[in-house]
N, C-alpha and C positions, 0 to 999 in steps of 0.2 A: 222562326225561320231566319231572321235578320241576323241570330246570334251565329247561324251557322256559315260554311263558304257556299260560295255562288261556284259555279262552273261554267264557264262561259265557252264561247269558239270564235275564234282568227280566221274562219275558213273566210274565203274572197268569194264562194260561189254562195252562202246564205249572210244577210247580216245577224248579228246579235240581237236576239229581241230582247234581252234584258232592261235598257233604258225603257223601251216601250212599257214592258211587263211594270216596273215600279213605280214609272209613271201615271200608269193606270191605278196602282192601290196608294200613291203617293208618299213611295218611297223615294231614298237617294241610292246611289248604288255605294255611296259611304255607308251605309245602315247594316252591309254583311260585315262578318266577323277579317274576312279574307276573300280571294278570288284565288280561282285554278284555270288557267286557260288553254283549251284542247285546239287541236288544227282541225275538227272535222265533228260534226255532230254526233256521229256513232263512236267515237274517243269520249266525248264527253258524256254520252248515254251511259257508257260502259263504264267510265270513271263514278259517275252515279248511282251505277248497279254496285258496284266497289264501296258505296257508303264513304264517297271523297268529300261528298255537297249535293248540293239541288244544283240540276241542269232545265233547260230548256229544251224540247225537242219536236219534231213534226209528228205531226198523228201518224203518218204511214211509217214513220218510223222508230216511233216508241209504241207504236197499239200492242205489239203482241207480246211485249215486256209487262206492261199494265194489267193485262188477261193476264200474263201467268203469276203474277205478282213480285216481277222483279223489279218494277219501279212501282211508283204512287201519282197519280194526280190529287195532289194536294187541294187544289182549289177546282173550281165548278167552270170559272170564269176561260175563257180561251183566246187567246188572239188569233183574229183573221192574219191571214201573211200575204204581203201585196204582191209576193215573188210572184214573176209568170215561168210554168216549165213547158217545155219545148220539144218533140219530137222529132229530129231533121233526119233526110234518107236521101238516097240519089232515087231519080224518078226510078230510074229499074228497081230496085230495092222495093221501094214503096208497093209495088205492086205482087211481090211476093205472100203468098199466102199466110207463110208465119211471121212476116212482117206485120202484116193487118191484124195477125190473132194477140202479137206481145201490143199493138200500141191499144187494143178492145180494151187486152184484160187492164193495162197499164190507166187507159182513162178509169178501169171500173173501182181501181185501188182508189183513185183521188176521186172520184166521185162518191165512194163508200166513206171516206174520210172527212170528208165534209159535211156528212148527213150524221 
């Protein structure tokens, strides 16, 4: 894998888990061939699905690439992600019906992602 590129992201809203990731199997991030770097995790999903490199991505947002066989999890191994996400509403909102039905289903994605 090391001989190939890395695809990383600049996004501000997740960090890059790559250090972590290499850290863990005690790599350097000198050890890929090249980097490619996306602004946004679903750019660099897609640059991946593209055959550019190995990307990083979050379970709820790579699972159903995985199922259909347009990406790979290479390894067994997974990072927890210490990011906290956040549902905000005006109280009126909050109290809408299909407000309460998207943030149900919305926990039951990252609850299914975790398990």
């Amino acid at each position: 894998m090391l001989r190939h590129t890395a695809i990383c992201t600049s996004s501000l809203a997740f960090r890059d888990d790559w250090p972590e990731w290499l850290a863990l199997y005690g790599c350097s991030p000198d050890e890929f061939a090249d980097w490619v770097c996306c602004d946004t995790m679903l750019s660099a999903s897609q640059a991946a699905i593209d055959g550019l490199g190995f990307a990083m991505g979050r379970t709820p947002l790579v699972d159903r690439d995985i199922r259909e066989g347009r990406l790979i999890e290479p390894f067994q191994r997974r990072l927890k992600s210490n990011t906290g996400y956040y549902v905000t509403s005006t109280p009126e909102h909050a109290r809408r019906k299909t407000v309460k039905m998207f943030v149900e289903w919305l926990l039951e994605q990252f609850t299914h992602a975790e398990s």
